[in-house]
C-alpha positions as CSV (number, residue, x, y, z in Angstrom):
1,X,0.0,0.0,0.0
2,X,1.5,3.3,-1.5
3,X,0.6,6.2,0.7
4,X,1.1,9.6,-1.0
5,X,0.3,12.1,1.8
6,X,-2.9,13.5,3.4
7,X,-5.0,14.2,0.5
8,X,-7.9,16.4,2.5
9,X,-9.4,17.0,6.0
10,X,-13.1,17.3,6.5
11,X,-14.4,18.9,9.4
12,X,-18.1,18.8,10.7
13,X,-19.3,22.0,11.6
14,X,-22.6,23.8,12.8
15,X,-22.5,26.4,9.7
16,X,-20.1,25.3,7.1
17,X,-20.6,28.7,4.8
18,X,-19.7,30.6,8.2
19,X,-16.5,28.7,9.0
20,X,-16.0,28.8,5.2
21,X,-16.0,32.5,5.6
22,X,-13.9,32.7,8.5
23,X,-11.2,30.1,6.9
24,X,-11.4,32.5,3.8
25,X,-10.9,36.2,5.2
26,X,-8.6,35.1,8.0
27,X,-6.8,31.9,6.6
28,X,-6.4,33.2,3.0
29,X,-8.3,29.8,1.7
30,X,-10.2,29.8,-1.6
31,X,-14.0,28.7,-1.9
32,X,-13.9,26.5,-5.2
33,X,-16.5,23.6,-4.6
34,X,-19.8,22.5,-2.9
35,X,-21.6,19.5,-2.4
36,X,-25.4,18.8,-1.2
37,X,-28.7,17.4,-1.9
38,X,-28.4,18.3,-6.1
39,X,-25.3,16.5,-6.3
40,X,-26.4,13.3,-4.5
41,X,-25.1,13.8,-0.8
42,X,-28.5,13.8,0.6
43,X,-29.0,15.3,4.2
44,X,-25.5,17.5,4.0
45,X,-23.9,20.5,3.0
46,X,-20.5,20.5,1.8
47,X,-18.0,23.3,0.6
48,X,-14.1,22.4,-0.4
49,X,-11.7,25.1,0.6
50,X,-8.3,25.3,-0.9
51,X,-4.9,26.8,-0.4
52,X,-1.5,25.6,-1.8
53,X,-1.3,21.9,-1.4
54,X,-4.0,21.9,1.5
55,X,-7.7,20.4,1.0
56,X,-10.7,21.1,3.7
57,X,-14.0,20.1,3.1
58,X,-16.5,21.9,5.7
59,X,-19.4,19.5,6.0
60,X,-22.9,21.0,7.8
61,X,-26.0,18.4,8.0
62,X,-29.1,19.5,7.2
63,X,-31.3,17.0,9.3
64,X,-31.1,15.6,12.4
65,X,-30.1,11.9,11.4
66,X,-27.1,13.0,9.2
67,X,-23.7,12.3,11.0
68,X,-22.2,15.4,10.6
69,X,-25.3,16.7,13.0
70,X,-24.5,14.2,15.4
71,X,-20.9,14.6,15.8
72,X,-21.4,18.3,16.2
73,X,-24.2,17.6,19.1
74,X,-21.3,15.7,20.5
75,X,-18.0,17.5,20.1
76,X,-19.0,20.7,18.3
77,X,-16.9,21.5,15.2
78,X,-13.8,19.2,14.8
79,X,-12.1,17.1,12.3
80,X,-14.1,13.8,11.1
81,X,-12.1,12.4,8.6
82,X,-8.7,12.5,7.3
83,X,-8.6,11.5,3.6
84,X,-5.5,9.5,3.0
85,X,-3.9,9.6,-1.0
86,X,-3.6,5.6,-2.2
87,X,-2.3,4.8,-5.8
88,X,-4.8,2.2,-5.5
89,X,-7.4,2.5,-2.8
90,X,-9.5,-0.8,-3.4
91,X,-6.4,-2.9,-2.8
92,X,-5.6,-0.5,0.1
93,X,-8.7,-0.9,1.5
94,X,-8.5,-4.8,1.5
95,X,-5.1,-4.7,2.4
96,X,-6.1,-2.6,6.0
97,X,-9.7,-4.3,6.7
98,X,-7.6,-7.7,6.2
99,X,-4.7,-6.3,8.9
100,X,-7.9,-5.7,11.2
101,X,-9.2,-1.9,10.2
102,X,-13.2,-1.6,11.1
103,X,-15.0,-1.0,7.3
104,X,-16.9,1.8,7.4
105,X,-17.5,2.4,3.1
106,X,-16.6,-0.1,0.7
107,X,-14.8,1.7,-2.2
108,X,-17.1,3.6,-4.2
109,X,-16.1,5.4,-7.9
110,X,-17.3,8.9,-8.9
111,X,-17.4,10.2,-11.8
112,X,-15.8,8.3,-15.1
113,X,-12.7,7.5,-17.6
114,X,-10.2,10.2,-16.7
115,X,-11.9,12.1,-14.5
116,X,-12.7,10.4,-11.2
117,X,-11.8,9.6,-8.2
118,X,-12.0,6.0,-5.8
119,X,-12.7,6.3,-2.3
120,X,-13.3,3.5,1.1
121,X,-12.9,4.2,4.6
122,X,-12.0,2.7,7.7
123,X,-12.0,3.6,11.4
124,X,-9.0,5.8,12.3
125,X,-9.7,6.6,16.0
126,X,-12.6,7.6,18.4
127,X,-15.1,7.7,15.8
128,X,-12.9,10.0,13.5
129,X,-12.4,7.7,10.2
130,X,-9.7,7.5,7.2
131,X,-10.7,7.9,3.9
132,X,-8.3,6.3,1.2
133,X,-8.6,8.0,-2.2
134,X,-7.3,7.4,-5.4
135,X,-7.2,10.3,-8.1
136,X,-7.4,10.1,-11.6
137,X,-7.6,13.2,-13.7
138,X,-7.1,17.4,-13.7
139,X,-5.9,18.3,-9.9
140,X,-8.9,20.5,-10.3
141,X,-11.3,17.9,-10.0
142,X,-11.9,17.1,-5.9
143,X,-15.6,14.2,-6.4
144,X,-16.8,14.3,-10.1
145,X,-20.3,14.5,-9.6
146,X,-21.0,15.1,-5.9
147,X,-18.9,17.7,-5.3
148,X,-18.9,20.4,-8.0
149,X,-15.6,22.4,-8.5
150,X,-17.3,26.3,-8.9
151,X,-15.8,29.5,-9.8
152,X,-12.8,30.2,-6.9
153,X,-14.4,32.7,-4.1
154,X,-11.0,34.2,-2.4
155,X,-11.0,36.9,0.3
156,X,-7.2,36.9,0.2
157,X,-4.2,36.7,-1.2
158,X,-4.3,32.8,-0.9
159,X,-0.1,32.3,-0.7
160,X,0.1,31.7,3.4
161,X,0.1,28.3,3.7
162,X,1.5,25.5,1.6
163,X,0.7,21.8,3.0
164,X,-0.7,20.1,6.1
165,X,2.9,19.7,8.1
166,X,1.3,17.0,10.4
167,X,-2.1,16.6,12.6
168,X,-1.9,16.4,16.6
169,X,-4.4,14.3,18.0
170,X,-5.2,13.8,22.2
171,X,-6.1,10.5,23.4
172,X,-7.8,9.3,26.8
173,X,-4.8,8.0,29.8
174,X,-3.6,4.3,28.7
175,X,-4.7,4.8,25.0
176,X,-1.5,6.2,24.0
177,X,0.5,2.7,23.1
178,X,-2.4,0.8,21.9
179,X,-3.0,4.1,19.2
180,X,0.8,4.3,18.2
181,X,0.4,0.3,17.9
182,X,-2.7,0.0,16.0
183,X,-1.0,2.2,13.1
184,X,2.1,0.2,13.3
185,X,0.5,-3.0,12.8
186,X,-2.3,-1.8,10.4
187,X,-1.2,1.3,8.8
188,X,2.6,0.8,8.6
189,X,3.2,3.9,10.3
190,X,6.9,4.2,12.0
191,X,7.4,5.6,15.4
192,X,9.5,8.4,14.5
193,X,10.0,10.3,18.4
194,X,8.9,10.0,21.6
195,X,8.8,12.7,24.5
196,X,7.5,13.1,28.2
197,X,6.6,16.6,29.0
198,X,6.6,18.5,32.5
199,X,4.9,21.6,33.4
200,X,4.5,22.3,37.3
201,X,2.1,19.6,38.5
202,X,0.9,18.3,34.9
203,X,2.6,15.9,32.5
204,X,2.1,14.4,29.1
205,X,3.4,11.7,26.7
206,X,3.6,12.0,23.7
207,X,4.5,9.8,20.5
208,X,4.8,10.6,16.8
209,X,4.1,7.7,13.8
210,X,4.8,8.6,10.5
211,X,3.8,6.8,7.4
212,X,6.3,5.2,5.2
213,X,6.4,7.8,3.0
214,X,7.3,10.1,5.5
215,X,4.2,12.4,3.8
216,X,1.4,11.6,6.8
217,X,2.3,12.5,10.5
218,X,0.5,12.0,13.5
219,X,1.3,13.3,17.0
220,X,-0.6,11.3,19.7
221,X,-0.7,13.0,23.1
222,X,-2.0,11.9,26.4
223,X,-2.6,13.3,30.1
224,X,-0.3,11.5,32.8
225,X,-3.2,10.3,35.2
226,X,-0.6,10.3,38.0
227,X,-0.1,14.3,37.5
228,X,-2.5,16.9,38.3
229,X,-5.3,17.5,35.2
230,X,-4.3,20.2,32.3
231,X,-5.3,21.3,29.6
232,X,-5.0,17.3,27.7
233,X,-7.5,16.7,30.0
234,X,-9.8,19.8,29.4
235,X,-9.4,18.5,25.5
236,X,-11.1,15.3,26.4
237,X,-13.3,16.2,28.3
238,X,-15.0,19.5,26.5
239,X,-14.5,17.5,23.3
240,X,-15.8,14.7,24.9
241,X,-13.4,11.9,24.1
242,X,-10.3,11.7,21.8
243,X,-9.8,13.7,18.8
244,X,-7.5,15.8,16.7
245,X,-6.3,19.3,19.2
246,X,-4.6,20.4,16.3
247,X,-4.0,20.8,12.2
248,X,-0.5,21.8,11.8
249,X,0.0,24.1,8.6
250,X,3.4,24.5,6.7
251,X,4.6,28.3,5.6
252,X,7.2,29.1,3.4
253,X,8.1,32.6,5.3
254,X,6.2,32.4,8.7
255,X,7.1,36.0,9.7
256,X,5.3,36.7,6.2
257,X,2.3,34.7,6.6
258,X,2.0,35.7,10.3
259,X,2.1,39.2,9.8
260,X,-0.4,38.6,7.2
261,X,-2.9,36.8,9.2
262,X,-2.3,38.9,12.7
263,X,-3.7,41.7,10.1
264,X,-7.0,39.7,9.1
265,X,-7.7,39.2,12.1
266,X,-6.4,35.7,13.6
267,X,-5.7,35.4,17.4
268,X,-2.4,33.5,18.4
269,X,-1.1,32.3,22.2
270,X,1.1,34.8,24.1
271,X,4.7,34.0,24.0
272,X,6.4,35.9,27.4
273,X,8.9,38.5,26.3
274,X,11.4,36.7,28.6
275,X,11.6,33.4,26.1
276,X,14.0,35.8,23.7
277,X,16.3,36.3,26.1
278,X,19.0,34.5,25.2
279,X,17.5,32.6,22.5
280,X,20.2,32.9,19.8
281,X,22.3,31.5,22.5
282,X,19.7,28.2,22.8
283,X,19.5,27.6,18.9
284,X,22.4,29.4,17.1
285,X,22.2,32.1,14.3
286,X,18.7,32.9,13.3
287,X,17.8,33.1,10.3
288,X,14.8,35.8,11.2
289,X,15.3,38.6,12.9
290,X,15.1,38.5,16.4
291,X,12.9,42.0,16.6
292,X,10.6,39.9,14.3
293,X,10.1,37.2,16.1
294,X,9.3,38.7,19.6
295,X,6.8,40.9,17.7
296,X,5.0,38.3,16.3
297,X,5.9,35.7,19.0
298,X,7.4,32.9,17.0
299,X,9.0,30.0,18.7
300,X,12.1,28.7,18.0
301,X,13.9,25.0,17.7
302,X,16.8,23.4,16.2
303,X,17.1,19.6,16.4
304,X,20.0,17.6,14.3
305,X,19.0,18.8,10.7
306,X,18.6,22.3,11.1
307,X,15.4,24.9,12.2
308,X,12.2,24.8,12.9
309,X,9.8,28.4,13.4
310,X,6.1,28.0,15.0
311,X,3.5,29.4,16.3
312,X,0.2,28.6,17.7
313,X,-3.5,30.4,17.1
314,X,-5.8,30.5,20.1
315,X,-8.4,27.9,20.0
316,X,-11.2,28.5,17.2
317,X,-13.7,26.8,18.8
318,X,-16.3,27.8,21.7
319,X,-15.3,25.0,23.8
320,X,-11.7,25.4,23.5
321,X,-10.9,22.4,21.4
322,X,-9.5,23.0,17.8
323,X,-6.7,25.1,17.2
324,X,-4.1,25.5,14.8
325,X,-0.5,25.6,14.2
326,X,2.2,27.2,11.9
327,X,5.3,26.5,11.0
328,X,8.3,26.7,8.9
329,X,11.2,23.8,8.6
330,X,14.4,25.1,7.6
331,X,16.0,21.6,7.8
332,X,14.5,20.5,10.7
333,X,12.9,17.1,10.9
334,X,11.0,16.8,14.7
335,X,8.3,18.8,16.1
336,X,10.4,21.6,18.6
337,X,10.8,19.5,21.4
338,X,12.1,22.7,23.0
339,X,9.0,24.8,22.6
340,X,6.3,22.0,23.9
341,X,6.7,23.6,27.7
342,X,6.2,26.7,25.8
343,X,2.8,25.6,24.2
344,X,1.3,23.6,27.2
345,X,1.7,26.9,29.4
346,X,0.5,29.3,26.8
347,X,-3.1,26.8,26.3
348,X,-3.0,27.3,30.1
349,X,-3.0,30.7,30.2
350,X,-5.7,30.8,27.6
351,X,-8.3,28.2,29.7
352,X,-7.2,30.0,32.9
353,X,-10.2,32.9,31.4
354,X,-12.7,29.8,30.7
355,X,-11.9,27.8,34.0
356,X,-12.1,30.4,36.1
């Protein structure tokens, strides 16, 4: 089983035009496609968003029965489905159902000749599926037939983001190695790193698997039951079981694209002014200037292979769930294993205002 990379991510949402527009005026993403009952997705609304090498479909039910209604009763808006690229996705399919993946769609063609696309799916975890896809045709095309590619509605410049770097995903105490197994033994995914992270009374492990093709990245996280509860366990709990925290996006210039997106309007966790003291010291030469970064409050690691720049947007979400990331590789391989202290106090200080 050939797996190309993370083809697209749909979310369920309340309103799917309203996070559309959102995504489009803050995020730089383009409108170019929708879905519903005239194109044969009965009970749903669907819109595809696009920016550099990044899919989202934003999926809305319409009646009370329809999945995407459910989930949202459950965990309000979140990610649903990660759609996985396949050269072949019927014998993928087989090949993960037969390693003991829980079916959830046989594979299913739409549209015809060279135009059209294959997709099955299988449980991932929680009730959060993965939905293999093979393409065949214009790059334009997303579902030939159900979801119609219309005329590109951008409220930006549309040149921020480039690809999904990797997708961080928080899993209930004891449910960390039986995850990182299950995509070992059925997926073929690699544990790539490990870490066990600290902050005052709370703790957290984490693991990272990688597919072979080094092109799909998960991070699972859990809370340390033996530490006091944090913000892994507010996750859980206001999300109402496990489920992806965070969708990583990569930038070629993140002091561009964060500039960019401070000015539309997006909302990112408070770095202290303290954490630049001394930083060139920590990592060596950077490649930004420092000014820049505390401005913007851009984190900074180096691992083995060079640097890597993030940041992080406050959550998105009412309950304090989703969030996102940026970030910029300039060589580096992990996942700034010095900044996660950084990150865990920062969500922190931004439940402290909802917990209290």
């Amino acid at each position: 089983m050939n797996i190309s990379g993370i083809d697209h991510i749909e979310l369920y949402v309340g309103d799917a035009r309203q996070t559309a527009l959102y995504l489009s005026t803050a995020f730089g993403f383009t409108i170019c496609g929708q879905g519903g009952p005239e194109t044969g997705l009965p009970g749903q609304r669907s819109l595809l968003l696009r920016q550099g090498d990044i899919q989202l479909v934003l999926t809305s039910g319409l009646v009370v029965d329809h999945p995407a209604t459910e989930y949202v009763r459950r965990h309000g808006d979140g990610v649903a489905c990660i759609g996985i690229g396949v050269d072949d996705a019927t014998a993928a399919y087989r090949t993960l159902v037969e390693r003991g993946a829980e079916p959830v769609s046989p594979p299913r063609e739409y549209g015809q000749d060279d135009r059209r696309a294959i997709i099955a799916e299988v449980a991932g975890f929680s009730d959060v599926t993965h939905r293999l896809v093979e393409r065949h045709g214009p790059p334009r095309e997303f579902l030939p037939g159900a979801i119609e590619v219309t005329e590109s509605q951008s409220h930006g410049d549309g040149k921020l983001l480039r690809t999904i770097d990797h997708i961080a995903i928080c899993v209930p105490a004891g449910g960390l190695a039986p995850t990182a197994q299950r995509y070992a033994d059925v997926f073929g995914f690699t544990q790539v790193f490990t870490e066990y992270i600290e902050v005052g009374g709370q703790g957290m492990d984490s693991v990272v698997v990688q597919s072979p093709s080094q092109e799909v990245t998960f991070t699972l996280i859990e809370p340390d039951p033996d530490r006091q509860p944090g913000q892994i366990d507010d996750f859980l709990s206001w999300h109402a079981g496990a489920g992806v925290q965070h969708i990583a996006f990569g930038t070629d210039d993140i002091v561009a694209a964060v500039g960019r997106l401070t000015d539309h309007g997006v909302r990112f966790l408070g770095t202290p002014d303290t954490y630049y003291d001394g930083l060139e010291a920590r990592v060596g030469h950077l490649d930004a200037p420092l000014a820049q970064l505390r401005e913007l409050g851009v984190l900074v690691d180096r691992d083995h292979w060079g640097q890597l720049l993030q940041i992080f947007t406050e959550s998105m979400h009412v309950r304090r769930t989703l969030f996102l990331e940026i970030v910029e590789r300039r060589g580096a391989l992990t996942f700034g294993s010095g900044n996660i202290k950084m990150l865990y106090a920062a969500k922190q200080r931004e439940l402290s205002g909802v917990l209290s």
